[in-house]
C-alpha positions as CSV (number, residue, x, y, z in Angstrom):
1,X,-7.6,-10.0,-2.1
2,X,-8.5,-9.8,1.9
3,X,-9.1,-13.1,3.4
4,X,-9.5,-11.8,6.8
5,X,-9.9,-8.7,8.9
6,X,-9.5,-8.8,12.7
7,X,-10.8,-5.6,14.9
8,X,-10.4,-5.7,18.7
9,X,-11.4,-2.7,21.1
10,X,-12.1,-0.2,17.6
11,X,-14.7,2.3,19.0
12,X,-18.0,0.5,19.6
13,X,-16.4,-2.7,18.0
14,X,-14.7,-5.0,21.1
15,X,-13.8,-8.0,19.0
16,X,-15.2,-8.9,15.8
17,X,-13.9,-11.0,12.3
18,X,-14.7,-10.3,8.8
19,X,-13.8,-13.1,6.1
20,X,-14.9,-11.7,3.5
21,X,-14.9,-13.7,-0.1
22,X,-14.5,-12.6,-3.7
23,X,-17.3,-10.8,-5.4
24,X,-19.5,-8.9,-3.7
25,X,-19.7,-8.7,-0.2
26,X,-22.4,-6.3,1.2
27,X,-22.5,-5.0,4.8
28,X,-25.7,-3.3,6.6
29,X,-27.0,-3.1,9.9
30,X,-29.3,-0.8,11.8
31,X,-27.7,2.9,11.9
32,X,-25.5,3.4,14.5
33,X,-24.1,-0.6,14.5
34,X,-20.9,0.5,13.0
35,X,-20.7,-0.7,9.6
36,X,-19.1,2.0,8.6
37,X,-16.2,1.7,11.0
38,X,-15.2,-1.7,9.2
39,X,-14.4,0.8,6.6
40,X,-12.5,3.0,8.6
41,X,-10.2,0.2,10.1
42,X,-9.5,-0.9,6.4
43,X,-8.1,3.1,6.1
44,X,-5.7,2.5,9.3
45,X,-4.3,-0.4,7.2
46,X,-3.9,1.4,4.5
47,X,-1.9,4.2,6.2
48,X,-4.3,6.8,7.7
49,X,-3.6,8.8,10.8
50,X,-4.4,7.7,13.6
51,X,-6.7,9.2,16.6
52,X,-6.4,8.0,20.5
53,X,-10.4,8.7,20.1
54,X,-10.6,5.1,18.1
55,X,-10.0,3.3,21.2
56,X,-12.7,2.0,22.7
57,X,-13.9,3.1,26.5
58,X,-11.4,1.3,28.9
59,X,-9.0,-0.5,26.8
60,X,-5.4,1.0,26.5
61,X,-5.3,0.1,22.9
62,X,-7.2,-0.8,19.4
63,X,-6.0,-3.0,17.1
64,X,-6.3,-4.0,13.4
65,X,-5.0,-6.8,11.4
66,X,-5.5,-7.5,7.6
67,X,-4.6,-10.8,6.2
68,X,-3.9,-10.4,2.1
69,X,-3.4,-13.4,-0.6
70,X,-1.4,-11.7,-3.3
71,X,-1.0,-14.8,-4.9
72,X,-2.6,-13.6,-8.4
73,X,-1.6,-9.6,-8.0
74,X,-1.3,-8.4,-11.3
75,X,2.0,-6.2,-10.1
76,X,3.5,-8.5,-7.8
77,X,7.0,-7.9,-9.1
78,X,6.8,-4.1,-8.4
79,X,5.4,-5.3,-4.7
80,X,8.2,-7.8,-4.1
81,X,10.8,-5.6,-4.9
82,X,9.6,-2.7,-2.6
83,X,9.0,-5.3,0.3
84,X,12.5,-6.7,-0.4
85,X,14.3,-3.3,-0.1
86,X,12.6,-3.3,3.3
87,X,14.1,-6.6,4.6
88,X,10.4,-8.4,4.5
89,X,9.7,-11.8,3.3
90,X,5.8,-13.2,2.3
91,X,5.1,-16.7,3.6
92,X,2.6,-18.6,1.8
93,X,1.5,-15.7,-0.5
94,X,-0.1,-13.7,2.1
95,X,0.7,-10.3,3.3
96,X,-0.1,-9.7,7.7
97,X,-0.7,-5.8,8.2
98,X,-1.4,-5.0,11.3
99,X,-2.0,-1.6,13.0
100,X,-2.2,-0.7,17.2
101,X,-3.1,2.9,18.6
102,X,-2.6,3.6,22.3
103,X,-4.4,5.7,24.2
104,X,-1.8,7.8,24.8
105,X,-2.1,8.6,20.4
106,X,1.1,6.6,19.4
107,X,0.6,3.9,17.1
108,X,2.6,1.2,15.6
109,X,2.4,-0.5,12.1
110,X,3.7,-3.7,11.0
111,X,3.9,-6.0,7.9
112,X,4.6,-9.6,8.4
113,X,5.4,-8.5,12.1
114,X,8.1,-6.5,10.5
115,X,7.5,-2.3,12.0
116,X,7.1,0.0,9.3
117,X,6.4,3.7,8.9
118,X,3.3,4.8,7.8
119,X,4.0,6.1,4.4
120,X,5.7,2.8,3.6
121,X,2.7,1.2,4.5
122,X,0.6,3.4,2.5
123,X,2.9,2.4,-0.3
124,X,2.5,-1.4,0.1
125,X,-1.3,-0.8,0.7
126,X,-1.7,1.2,-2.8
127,X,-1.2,-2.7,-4.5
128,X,-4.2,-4.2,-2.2
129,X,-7.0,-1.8,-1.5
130,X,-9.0,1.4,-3.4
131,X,-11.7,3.0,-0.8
132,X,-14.6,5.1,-2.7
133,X,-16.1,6.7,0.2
134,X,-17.9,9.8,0.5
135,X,-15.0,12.1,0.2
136,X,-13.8,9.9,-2.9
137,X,-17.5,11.7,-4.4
138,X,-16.4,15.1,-3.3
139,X,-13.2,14.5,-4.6
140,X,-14.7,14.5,-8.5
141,X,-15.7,17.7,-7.9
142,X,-12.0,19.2,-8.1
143,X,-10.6,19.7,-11.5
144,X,-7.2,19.0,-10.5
145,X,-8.0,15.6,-10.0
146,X,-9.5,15.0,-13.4
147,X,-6.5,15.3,-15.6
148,X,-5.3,11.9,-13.3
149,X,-8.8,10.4,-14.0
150,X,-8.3,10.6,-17.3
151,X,-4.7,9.5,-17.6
152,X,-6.0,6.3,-16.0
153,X,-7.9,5.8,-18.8
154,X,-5.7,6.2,-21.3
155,X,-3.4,3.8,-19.8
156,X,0.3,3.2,-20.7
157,X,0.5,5.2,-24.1
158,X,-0.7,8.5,-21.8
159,X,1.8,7.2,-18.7
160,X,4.6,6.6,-20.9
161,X,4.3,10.2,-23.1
162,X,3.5,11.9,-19.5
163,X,6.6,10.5,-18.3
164,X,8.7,11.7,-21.4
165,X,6.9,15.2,-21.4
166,X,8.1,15.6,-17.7
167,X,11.3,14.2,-18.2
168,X,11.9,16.7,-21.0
169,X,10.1,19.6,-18.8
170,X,12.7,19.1,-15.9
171,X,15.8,19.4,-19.0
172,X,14.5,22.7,-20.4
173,X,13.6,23.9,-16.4
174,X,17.2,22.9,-15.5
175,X,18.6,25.2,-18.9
176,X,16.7,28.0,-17.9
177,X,17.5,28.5,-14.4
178,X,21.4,27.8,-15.4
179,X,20.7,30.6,-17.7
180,X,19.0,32.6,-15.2
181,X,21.7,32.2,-12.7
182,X,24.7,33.0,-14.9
183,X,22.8,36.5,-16.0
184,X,22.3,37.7,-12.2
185,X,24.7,36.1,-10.8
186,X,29.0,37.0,-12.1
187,X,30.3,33.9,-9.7
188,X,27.3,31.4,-10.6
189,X,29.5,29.6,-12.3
190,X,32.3,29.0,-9.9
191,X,29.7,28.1,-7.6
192,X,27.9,25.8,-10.2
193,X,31.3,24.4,-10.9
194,X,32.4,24.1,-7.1
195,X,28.4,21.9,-6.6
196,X,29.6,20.0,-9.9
197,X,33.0,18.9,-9.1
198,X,31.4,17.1,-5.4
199,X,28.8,15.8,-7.5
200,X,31.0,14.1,-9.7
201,X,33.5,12.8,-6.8
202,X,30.8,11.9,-4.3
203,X,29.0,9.6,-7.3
204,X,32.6,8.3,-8.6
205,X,34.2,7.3,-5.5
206,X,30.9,5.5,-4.5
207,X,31.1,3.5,-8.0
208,X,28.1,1.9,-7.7
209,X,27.4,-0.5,-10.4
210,X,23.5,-1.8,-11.9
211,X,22.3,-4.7,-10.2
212,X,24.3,-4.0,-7.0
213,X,21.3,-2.8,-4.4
214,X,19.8,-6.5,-5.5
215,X,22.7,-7.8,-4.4
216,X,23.3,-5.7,-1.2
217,X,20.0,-6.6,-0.7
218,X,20.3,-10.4,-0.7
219,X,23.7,-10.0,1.1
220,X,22.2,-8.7,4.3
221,X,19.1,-11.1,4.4
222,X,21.6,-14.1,4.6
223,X,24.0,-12.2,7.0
224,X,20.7,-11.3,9.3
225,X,19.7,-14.6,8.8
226,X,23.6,-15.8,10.2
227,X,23.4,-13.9,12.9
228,X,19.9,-14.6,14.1
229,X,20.9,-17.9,13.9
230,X,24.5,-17.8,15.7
231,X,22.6,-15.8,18.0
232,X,20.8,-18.9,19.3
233,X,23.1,-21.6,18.9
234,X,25.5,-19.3,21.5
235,X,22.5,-19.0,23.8
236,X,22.2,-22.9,23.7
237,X,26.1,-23.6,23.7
238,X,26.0,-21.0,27.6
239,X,23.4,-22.7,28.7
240,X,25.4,-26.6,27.8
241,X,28.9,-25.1,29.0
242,X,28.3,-22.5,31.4
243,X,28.9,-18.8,30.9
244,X,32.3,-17.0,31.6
245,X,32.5,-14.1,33.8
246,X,35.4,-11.4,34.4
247,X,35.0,-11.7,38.1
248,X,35.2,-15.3,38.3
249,X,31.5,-15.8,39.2
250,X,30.0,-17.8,36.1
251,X,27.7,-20.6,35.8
252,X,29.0,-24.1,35.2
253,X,26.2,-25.1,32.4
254,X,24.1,-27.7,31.9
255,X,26.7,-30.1,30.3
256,X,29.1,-29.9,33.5
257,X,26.3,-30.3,36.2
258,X,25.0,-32.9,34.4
259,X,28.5,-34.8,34.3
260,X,29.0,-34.1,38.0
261,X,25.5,-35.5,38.5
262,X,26.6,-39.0,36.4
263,X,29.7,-39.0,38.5
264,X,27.8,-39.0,41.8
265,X,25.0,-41.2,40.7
266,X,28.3,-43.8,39.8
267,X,29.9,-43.1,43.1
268,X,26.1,-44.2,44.4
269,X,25.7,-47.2,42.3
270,X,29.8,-48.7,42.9
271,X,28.1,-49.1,46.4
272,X,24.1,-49.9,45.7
273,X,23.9,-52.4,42.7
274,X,20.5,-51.0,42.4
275,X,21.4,-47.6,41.6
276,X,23.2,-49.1,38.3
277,X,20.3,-47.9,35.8
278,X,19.8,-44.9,37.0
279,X,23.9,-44.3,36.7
280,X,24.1,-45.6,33.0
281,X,21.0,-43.1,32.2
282,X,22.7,-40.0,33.6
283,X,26.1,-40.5,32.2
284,X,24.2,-41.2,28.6
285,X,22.5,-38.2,29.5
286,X,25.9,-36.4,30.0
287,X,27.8,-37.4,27.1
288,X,24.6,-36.5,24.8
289,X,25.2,-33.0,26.4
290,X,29.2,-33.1,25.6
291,X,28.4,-33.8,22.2
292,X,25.9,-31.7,21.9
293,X,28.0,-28.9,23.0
294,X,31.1,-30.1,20.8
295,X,29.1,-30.2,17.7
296,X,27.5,-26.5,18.2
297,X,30.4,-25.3,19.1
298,X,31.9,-26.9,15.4
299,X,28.8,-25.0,13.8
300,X,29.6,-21.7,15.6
301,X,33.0,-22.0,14.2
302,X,32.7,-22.8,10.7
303,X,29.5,-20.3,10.5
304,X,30.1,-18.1,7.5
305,X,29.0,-14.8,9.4
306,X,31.5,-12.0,9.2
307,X,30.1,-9.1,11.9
308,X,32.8,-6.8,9.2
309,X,31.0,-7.9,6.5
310,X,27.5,-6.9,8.1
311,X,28.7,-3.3,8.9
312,X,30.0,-2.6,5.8
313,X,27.3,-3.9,3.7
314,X,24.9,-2.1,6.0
315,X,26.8,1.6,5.1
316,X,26.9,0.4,1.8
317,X,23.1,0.6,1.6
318,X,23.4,3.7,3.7
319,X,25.4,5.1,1.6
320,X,23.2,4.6,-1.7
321,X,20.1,5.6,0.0
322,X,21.4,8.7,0.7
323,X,22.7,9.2,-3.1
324,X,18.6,8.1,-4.3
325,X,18.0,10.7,-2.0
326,X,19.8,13.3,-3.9
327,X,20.7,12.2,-6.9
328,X,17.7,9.5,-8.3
329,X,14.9,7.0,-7.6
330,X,18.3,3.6,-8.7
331,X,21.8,3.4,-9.1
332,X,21.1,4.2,-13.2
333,X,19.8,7.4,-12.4
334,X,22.1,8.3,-9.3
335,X,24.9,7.6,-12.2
336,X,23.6,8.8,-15.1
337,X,22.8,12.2,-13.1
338,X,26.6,11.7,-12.7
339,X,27.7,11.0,-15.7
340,X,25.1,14.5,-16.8
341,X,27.1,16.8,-13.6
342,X,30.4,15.7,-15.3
343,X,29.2,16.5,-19.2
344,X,28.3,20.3,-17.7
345,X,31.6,20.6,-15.9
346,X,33.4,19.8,-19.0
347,X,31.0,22.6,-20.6
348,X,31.5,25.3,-18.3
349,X,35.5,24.6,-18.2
350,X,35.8,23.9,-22.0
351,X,33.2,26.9,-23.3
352,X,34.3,30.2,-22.9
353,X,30.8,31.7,-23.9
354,X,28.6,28.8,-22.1
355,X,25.4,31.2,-21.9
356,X,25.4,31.9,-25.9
357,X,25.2,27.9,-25.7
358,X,22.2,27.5,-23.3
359,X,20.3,29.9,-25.0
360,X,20.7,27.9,-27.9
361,X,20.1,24.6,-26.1
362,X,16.9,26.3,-24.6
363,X,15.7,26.9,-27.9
364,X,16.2,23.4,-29.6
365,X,14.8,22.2,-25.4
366,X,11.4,24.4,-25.6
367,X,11.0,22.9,-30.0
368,X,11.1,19.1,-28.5
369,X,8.8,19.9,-25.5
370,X,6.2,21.4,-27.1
371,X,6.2,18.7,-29.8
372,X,5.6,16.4,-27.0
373,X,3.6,18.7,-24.9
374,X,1.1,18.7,-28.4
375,X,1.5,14.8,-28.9
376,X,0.6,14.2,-24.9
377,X,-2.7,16.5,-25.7
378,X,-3.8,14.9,-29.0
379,X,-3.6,11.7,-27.3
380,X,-5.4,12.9,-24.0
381,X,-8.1,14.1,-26.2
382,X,-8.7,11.1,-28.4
383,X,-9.0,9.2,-24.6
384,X,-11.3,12.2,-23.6
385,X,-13.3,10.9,-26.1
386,X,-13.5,7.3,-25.5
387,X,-14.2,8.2,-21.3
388,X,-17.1,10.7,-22.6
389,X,-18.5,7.8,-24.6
390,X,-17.9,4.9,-21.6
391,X,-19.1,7.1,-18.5
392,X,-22.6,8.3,-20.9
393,X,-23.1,4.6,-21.5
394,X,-22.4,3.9,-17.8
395,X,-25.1,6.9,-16.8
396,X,-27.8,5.1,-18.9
397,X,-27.4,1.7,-17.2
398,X,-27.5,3.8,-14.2
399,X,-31.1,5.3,-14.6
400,X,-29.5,8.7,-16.0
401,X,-30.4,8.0,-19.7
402,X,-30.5,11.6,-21.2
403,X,-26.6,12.7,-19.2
404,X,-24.4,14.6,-21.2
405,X,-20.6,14.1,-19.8
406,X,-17.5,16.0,-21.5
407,X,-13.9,16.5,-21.0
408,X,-13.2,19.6,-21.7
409,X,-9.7,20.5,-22.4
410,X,-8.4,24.5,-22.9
411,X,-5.2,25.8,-23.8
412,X,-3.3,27.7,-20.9
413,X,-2.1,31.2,-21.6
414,X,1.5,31.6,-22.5
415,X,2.9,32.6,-19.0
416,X,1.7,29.7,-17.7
417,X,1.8,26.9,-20.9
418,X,4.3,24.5,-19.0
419,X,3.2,22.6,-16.4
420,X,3.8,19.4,-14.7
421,X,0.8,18.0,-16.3
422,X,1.0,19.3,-19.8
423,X,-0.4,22.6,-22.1
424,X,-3.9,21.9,-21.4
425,X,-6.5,22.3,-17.9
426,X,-8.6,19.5,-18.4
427,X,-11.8,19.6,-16.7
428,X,-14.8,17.3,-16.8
429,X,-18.7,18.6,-17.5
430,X,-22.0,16.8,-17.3
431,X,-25.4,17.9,-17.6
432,X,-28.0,15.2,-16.1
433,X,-31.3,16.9,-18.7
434,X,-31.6,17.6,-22.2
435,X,-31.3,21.2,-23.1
436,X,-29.2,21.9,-20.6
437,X,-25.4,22.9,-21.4
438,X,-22.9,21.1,-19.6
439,X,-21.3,22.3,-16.6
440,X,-18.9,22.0,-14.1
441,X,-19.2,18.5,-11.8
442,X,-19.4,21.4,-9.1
443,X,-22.6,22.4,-9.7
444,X,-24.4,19.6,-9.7
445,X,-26.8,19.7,-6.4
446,X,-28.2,15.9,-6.1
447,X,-25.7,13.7,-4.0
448,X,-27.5,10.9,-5.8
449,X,-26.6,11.9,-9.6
450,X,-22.7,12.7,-7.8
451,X,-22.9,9.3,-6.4
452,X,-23.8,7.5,-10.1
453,X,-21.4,10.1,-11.7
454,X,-18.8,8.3,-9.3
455,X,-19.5,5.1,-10.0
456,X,-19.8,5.2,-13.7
457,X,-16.1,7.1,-13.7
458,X,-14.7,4.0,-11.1
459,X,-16.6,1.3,-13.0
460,X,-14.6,2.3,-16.7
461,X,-11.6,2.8,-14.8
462,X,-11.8,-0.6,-13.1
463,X,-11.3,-2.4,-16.4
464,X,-7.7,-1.5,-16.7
465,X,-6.9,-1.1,-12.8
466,X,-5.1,-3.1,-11.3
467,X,-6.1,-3.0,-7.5
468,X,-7.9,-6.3,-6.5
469,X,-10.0,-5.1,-3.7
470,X,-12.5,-2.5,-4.1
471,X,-14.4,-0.6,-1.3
472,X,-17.6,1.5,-1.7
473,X,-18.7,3.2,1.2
474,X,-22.5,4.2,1.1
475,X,-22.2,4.6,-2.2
476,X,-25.8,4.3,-2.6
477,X,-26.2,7.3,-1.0
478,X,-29.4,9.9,-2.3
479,X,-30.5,7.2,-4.6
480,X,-33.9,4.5,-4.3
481,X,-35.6,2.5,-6.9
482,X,-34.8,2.0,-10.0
483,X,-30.9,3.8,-9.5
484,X,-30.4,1.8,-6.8
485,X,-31.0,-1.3,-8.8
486,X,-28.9,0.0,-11.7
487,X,-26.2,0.7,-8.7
488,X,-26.5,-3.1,-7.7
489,X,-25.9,-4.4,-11.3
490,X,-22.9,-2.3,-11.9
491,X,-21.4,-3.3,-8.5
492,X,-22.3,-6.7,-9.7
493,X,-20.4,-6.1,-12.6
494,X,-17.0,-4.5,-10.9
495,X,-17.0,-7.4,-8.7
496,X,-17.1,-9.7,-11.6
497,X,-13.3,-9.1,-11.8
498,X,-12.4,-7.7,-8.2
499,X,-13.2,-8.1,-5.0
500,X,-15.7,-5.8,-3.9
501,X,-17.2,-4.2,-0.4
502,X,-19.8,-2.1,0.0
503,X,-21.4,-0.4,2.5
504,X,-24.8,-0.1,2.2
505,X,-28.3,0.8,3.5
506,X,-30.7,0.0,0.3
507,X,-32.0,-3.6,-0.3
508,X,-31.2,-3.9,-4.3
509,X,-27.7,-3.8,-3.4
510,X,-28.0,-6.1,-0.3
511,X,-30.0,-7.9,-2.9
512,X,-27.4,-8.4,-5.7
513,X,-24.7,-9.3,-3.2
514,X,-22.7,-12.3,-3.4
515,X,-21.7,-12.5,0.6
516,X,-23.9,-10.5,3.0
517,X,-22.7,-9.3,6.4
518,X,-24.9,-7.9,9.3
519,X,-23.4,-5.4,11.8
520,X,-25.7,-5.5,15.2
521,X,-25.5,-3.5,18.3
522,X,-26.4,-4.7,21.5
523,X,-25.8,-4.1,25.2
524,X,-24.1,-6.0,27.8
525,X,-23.8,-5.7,31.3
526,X,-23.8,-1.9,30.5
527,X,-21.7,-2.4,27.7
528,X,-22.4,-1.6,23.8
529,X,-20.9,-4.5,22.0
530,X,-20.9,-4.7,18.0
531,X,-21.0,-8.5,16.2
532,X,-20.8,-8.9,12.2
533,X,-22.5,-11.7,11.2
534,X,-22.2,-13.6,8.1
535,X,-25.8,-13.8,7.2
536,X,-27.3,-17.7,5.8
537,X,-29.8,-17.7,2.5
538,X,-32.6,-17.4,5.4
539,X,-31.2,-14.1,7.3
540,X,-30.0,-13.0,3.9
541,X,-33.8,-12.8,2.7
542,X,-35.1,-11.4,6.3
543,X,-32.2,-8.3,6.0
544,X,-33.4,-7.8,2.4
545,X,-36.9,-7.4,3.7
546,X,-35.8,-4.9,6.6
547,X,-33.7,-2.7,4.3
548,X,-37.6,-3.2,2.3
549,X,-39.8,-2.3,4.5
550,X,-38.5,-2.1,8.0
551,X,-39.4,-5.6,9.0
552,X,-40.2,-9.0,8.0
553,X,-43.7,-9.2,7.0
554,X,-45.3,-11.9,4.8
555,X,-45.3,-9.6,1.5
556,X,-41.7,-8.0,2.2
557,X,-40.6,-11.6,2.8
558,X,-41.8,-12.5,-1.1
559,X,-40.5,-9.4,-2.2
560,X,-36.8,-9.9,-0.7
561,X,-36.7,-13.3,-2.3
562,X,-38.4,-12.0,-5.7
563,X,-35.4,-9.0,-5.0
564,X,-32.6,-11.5,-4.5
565,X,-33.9,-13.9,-7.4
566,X,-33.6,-10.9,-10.1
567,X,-29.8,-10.9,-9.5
568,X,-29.5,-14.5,-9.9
């Protein structure tokens, strides 16, 4: 979850801190205080682009810095393993991501002080933060998006039958474009053969074998680790001994002043008996150095660091990241996409009427896709059902009692049946009144009943996700009374197993809130500075009452508290 997020010279913001703790953590303010820009410096953390417009008036740079524990990540293997490939090490559990933008519109990303490119980062990021913002609302409103919704639901029986459907979809696309290319083509096959035969050698001769990139992996942390630390012990040993130089010209070091300084304070003391202490501490002093210098200079000697064996495990990695580039996501797929190129050579050279064959395959290829293409369906449909049921239980808890919300699925035509996502558009349809059909999440008009519609479809899915900190931008927004209470509880209710943040102008929510944060503006010597405050039980009670009534009034006062009490 985020412990900590530091934002210095962010637009209005100079220098502010947000600790923010689990459950749910509210933050309001007067409009125009910035609140939502805490949100926005999450996004640059998680990856989004950057503008030179973010940095605040007079500063040559904004910066942003995220503190995570992943300690209790549910998918902390998956995490480790991606942050291993890229040479970075957690220390104590927690995850530093930190972002800069100059003025000039360059930025710079790191994690764990380690610089990474953006889409890295927003692959790291994917494990610690979800944002539901505004245009996460809008985004419901796009059919193509709803097939994912719903295969989020469904979990691993839909991710795993997806998976094979696709897999299978890429086996007959691959059959028919061979078969396409050796009917318009009369040398498609020497060509295919000629792209075959590199495949095969480039994949042979780099033999990789499973469990290797862990290794390679490991290999160059310790070598880095070697070097970094020979590195410094040479620094150390020049300044002791003294550096060489081709012309002649280098130093003597510390050890060999420090000897000729013993030998001149002894010369001193043979004729000042008073000098004697002062001789005995800097020839002490000198031999400390000596030894000092013998013993890492023994060190640098038997150091197991090989510079060879640095190079060539770093173009060993090179070389395999190039073959996932081509060839597969690991070394199984890089050679089992091998040991695939080397069973259709064998074909092409061994079957004298190879497109006879692949018509055949394609056959057998389309039977087993549609098989799975069906199963994938049936089982999207039974989940269809169980979301329908979920979100129109979610919709009555949130003040929308009579909603009608469907997934409806429809069977593409035949010139377009395969697709990446199956044999079905999926498409999800509400209706907020009786009598009235369902329709498309595009026609609904009230932002309020899009907001709720948003919220129930992120508070089913939450129960199975993964992500540990949640953010909901104005969520709230085109809802009052009794929604926005309803809005409060199921917040409440996310948070119960996630960290939640929440943006918000209406005092249920503030209410309901397990941490409340207020965002002030003020000006100073000309200035506009923004402070976030982590409000006591007292200001807690007086912000309830503003977002109330717009101030702090005997009677607004007994209705925060009564407010605050109800979510107790």
């Amino acid at each position: 979850m985020l412990l900590r997020l530091e934002i210095r010279d962010f637009a209005v913001i100079s220098n502010i801190v947000f600790e923010p703790s689990y459950g749910l953590n509210c933050i309001s303010g007067e409009t125009g205080a910035g609140k939502s820009l805490i949100v926005d410096a999450i996004s640059l953390i998680l990856g989004a682009k950057a503008s030179k417009t973010l940095v605040r008036s007079g500063s040559s740079s904004c910066f942003v810095e995220a503190c995570f524990d992943v300690t209790d990540l549910k998918n902390r293997s998956e995490l480790d393993k991606i942050l291993e490939a890229q040479g970075i090490t957690l220390e104590e559990e927690m995850l530093m991501i930190s972002r800069q933008i100059y003025v000039n519109g360059k930025s710079l990303a790191r994690i764990n002080g380690v610089s990474v490119t953006l889409q890295f980062l927003k692959d790291v990021a994917s494990f610690l933060v979800d944002i539901h913002g505004q245009h996460d609302t809008q985004a419901i409103f796009d059919e193509k998006s709803h097939s994912g919704y719903l295969d989020s639901y469904g979990g691993d029986k839909i991710t795993k039958l997806h998976s094979k459907y696709t897999s299978l979809l890429d086996e007959y696309k691959q059959i028919v474009t061979r078969i396409k290319g050796i009917s318009s083509s009369p040398d498609y096959l020497d060509r295919r053969r000629e792209y075959l035969e590199f495949v095969v050698k480039e994949i042979t001769e780099a033999d990789f074998k499973d469990g290797e990139e862990d290794e390679l992996i490991e290999t160059r942390k310790k070598l880095q680790l070697n070097e970094t630390t020979a590195s410094a012990l040479s620094e150390v040993l020049s300044v002791l001994e003294g550096s060489d130089s081709s012309s002649g010209m280098g130093s003597q070091g510390a050890a060999s002043d420090t000897a000729f300084a013993a030998k001149e304070l002894a010369r001193v003391a043979s004729q000042d008996k008073s000098y004697t202490s002062l001789s005995a501490r800097a020839n002490a002093i000198s031999l400390d150095l000596e030894a000092l210098a013998a013993d890492i200079s023994k060190i640098l000697d038997e150091m197991d660091y090989d510079p060879d064996l640095r190079q060539k495990t770093e173009e060993r990695i090179g070389l395999l990241y190039d073959l996932k580039g081509k060839y597969g996501k690991d070394i199984a797929e890089i050679n089992d996409f091998g040991a695939k190129a080397a069973k259709e050579l064998s074909e092409i050279d061994a079957n004298k009427d190879l497109l006879s064959e692949l018509k055949t395959k394609r056959i057998a290829s389309e039977k087993e896709l549609l098989a799975c293409a069906e199963e994938l369906s049936a089982a999207r449909k039974a989940a269809g059902k169980k979301l329908s049921s979920a979100i129109v239980k979610e919709l009555g808890d949130l003040e929308m009692p009579n909603a009608v919300f469907d997934v409806q699925f429809t069977r593409r035509e035949k010139t377009r049946f395969f697709s990446s996502s199956g044999i079905d558009d999926i498409a999800f349809r509400f209706s907020a009144n009786p009598g009235q059909e369902a329709r498309a999440l595009s026609a609904i008009v009230s932002g309020g009943e899009a907001s709720r519609i948003m919220l129930a479809i992120k508070n089913v899915l939450s129960r199975s996700d993964n992500t540990p900190t949640l953010i909901f931008d104005e969520i709230d927004t085109g809802v009052s009374g009794k929604a926005s209470a309803a809005i409060a509880k199921k917040l409440k209710s996310i948070a119960e197993g996630h960290q939640v943040l929440c943006v918000t102008h209406t005092a249920q929510i503030a209410a309901a809130a397990d941490c409340n944060f207020m965002l002030t503006k003020r000006v100073v010597s000309g200035n506009t500075i923004t402070e976030c405050e982590l409000l006591d039980n007292g200001s807690r009670v007086n912000e309830v009452s503003r977002l109330l009534s717009g101030g702090n009034g005997e009677s607004s006062l007994r209705l925060a508290k009564d407010l605050i009490q109800s979510f107790l």
